[in-house]
N, C-alpha and C positions, 0 to 999 in steps of 0.2 A: 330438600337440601340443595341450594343454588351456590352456596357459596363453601368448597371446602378445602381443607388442607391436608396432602399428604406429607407426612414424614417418612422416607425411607431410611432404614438403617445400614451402617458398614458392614453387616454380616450380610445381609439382602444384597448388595453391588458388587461381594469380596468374595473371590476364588478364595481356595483354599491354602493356595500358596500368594495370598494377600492381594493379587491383581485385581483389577477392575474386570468383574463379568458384564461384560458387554451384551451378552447374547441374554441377560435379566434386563440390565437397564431397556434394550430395546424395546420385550414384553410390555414392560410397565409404559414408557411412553409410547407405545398400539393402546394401550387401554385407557389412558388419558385421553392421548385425543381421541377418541371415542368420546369420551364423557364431554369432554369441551365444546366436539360436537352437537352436545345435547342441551346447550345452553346453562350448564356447569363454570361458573368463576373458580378456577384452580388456584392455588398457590402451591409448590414443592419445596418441601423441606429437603435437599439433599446428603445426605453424606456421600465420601467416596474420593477427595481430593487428596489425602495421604496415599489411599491406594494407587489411582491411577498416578502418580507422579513416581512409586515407586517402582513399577513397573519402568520405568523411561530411567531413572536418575541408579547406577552401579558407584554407590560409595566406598573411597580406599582406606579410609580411616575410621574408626568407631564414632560417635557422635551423640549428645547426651541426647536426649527425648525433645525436648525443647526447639533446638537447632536441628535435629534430624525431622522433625514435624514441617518447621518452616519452610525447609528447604522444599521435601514434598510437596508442600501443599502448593509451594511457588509454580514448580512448574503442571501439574495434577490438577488445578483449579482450570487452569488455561484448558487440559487437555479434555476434561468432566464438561466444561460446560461448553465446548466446542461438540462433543459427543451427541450433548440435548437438542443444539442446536440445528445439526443436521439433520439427527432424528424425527424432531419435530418438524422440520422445514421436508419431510418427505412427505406429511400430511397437512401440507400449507399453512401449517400456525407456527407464530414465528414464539420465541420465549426471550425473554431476558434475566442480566445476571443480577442477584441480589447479593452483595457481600458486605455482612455488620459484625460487630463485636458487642461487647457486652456493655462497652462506654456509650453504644449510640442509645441505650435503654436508661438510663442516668437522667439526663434532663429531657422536659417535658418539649421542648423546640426539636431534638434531635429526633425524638420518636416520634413526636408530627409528622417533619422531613420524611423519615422512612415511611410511615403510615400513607402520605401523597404520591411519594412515588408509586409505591406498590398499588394505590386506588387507579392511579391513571394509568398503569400498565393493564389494570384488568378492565377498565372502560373500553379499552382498546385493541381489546381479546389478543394483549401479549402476556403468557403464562409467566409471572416468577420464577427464578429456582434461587433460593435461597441460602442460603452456606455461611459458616460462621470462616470470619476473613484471617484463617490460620498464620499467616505470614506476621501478622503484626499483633494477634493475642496468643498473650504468654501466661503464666502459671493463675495469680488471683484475680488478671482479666479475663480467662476461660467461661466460657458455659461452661458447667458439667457435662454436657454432650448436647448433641441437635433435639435432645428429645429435652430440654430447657429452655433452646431457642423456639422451636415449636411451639411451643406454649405460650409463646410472649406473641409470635407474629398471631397466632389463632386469637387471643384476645385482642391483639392490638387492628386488627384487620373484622373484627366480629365474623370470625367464619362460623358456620353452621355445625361444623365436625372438624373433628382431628383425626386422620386416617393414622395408626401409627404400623410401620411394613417391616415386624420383624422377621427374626428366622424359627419361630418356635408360634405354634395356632392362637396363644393368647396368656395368661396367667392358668396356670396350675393351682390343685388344695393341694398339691405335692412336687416332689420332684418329678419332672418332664419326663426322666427316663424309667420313672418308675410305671408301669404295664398298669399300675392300680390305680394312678392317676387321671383326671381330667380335666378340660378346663373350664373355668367358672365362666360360664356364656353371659352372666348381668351381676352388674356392681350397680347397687342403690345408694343413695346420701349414707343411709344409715348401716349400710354393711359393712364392717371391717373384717380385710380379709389379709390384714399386711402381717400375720403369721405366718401364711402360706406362699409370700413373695420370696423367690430365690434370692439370695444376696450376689450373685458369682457378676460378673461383671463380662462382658461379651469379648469376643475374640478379639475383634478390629477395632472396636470403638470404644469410647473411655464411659459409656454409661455400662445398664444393666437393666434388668426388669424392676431391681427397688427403686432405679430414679423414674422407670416408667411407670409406676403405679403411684408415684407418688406425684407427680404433672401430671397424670391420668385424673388426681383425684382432686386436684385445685383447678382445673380446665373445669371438668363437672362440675365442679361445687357454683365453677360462675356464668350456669345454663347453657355450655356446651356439648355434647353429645363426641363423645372420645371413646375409638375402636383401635385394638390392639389387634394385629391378626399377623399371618405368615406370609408375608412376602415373595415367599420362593413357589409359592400357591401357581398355577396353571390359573389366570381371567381372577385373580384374587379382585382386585379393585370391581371387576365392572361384576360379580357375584356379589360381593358384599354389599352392590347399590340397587341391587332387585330388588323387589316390594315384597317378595319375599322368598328366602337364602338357607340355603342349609349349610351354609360354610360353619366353620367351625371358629370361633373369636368370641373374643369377652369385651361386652360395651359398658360401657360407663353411662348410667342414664343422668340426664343432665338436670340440676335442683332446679326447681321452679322459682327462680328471683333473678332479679334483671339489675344488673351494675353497672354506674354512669362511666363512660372511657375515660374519666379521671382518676374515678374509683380505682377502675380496673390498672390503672397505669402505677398509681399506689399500691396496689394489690402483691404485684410484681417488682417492685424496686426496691425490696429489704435488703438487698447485697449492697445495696449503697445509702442504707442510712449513715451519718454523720455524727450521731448525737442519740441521748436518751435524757427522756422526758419522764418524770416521777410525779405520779398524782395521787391525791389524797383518797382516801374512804368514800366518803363523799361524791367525788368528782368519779370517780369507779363504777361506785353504783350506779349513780344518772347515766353513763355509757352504757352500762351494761341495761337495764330497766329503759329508756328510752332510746336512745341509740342515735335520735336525728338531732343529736349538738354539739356543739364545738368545746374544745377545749380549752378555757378560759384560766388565765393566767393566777387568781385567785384558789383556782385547784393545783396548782401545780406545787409542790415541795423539794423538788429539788433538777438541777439541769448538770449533766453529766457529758462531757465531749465538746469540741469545738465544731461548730454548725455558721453555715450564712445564710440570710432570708431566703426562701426557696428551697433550703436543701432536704432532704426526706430525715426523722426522727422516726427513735423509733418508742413507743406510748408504754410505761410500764404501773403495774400496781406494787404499793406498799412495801409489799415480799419480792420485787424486783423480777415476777412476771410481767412476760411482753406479751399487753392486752390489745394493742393495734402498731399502727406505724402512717404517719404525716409528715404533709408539709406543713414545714414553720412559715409563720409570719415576720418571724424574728429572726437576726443573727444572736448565737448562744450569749452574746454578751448583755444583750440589750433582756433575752428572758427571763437572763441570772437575775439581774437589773429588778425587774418588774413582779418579781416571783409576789405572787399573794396578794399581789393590788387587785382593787378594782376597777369598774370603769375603762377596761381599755381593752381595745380591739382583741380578737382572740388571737391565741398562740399559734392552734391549729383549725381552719375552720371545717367545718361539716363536710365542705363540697371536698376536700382534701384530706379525708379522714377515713382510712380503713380499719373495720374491727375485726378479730380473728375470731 
């Protein structure tokens, strides 16, 4: 593993009384640079910029979620990534800041953009720390939590792993505080275990263990290797990279098939389809029985949404299951247009075509 991503979570960084623990975050960056050390390309997934900013900002008036976030995270980002930067710079590696929203995963040029910076900071052994840019995403611009944004930079960047650094050893077959419980040390393709996933949603942070099992389990499906563990661990990270570990975490072992960074970039941008695309019997089965061809406007029966060349659709059968999700060739007017002809370029082609 040369190339990996940590996610830390809000419970991992957060006193109890909601402040930035400092004296974890340092832990955790000794044990990085360690690892960077060892010729390891890091990227950090951070949370922690609400916390630390509340720590600094005594508000006189009530404030809804939204605007109390903002504010937080305005001055708390400054104060988070000034923390890394010291820290880091005590063992001569410098890091820098990464701050995105959910709009910079939208078009295919923006996530380039991010994709370059991030490569040539790591050519240049300056570590990421990555953060979603709270000041300026609001309600249906959100991630669900960092453990969503995780998932995009780990694809988008081809890491090797996704460390994820919560406050509990890994996934349960039960409740955590049940004495009869324990946790599932390996998740397979074929193992479902989201019976046994807590629904409760974490102290600090707006995910939970259902949204991390379920990025745990689309990260693996596309040949990554995704570990959940505890955070609050004593050398947690540089134990879990032994060759061989008796910590306690549950791995996600990663499917054996390899998806183009277009694919994968389709894979991940169904929050911003535009449109929906109706295909026939026919044209269904070919997808499903062959898989390597495009979606040709002769199949298609019906175009649902207003869409522009470029924009992500999302692929459904008959009974108005969604069987994939592309890019169009077409703006929706010209598809409607076109529905059922032959002869003419595809709607959606192969190279821009994910199947679920």
């Amino acid at each position: 593993m040369k190339r990996i991503a940590i996610k830390i979570g809000s419970n991992v960084l957060t006193r109890d009384d909601g402040t930035l623990n400092i004296t974890r975050m340092s832990a955790l960056v000794d044990q990085t640079a360690e690892l960077h050390k060892q010729g390891i390309k890091i990227i950090i997934i951070s949370s922690g910029a609400v916390a630390s900013g509340r720590s600094e900002i005594k508000i006189e008036k009530k404030l809804d979620s939204v605007l109390a976030r903002q504010l937080y995270s305005s001055v708390g980002q400054a104060k988070l990534i000034n923390h890394y930067y010291e820290l880091f710079r005590n063992h001569g590696i410098v890091c820098g800041q990464v701050l995105t929203t959910k709009e910079n995963f939208s078009s295919r040029s923006h996530y380039l953009n991010q994709k370059h910076c991030m490569e040539i900071m790591l050519e240049n052994k300056v570590i990421p720390i990555v953060n979603e840019n709270d000041t300026v995403s609001v309600s249906e611009l959100m991630f669900t939590d960092n453990d969503e944004l995780s998932s995009l930079i780990v694809t988008m960047m081809k890491m090797n792993a996704l460390i994820i650094l919560s406050d509990v050893d890994g996934i349960y077959n039960g409740n955590p505080t049940d004495p009869n419980a324990s946790v599932i040390r390996e998740i397979t393709e074929d193992k479902d275990i989201s019976n046994y996933v807590q629904t409760t949603q974490s102290s600090f942070g707006r995910g939970g263990m259902q949204t991390k099992y379920r990025i745990a389990q689309k990260v693996a499906d596309e040949g990554t290797t995704v570990i959940i563990a505890n955070g609050q661990r004593e050398n947690i990270l540089l134990d879990l990279l032994k060759t061989k570990n008796n910590v306690v975490h549950t791995q996600f072992k990663p499917a054996q098939k390899t998806i183009s960074s277009v694919k994968t970039w389709i894979a991940h941008s169904e929050d911003f389809a535009k449109g929906k695309v109706y295909i026939n019997k026919g044209a269904t089965k070919a997808l499903q029985e062959t898989k390597a061809i495009s979606i040709l406007l002769v199949g298609v029966t019906r175009i649902v949404g207003s869409f522009e060349k470029d924009d992500i659709v999302r692929i459904m059968d008959e009974n108005g299951v969604q069987i994939g999700i592309g890019r169009s060739n077409y703006d929706s007017r010209e598809a409607t247009q076109y529905i059922g002809k032959h002869d003419m370029k595809p709607l959606i082609h192969y190279d821009y075509l994910y199947l679920e």
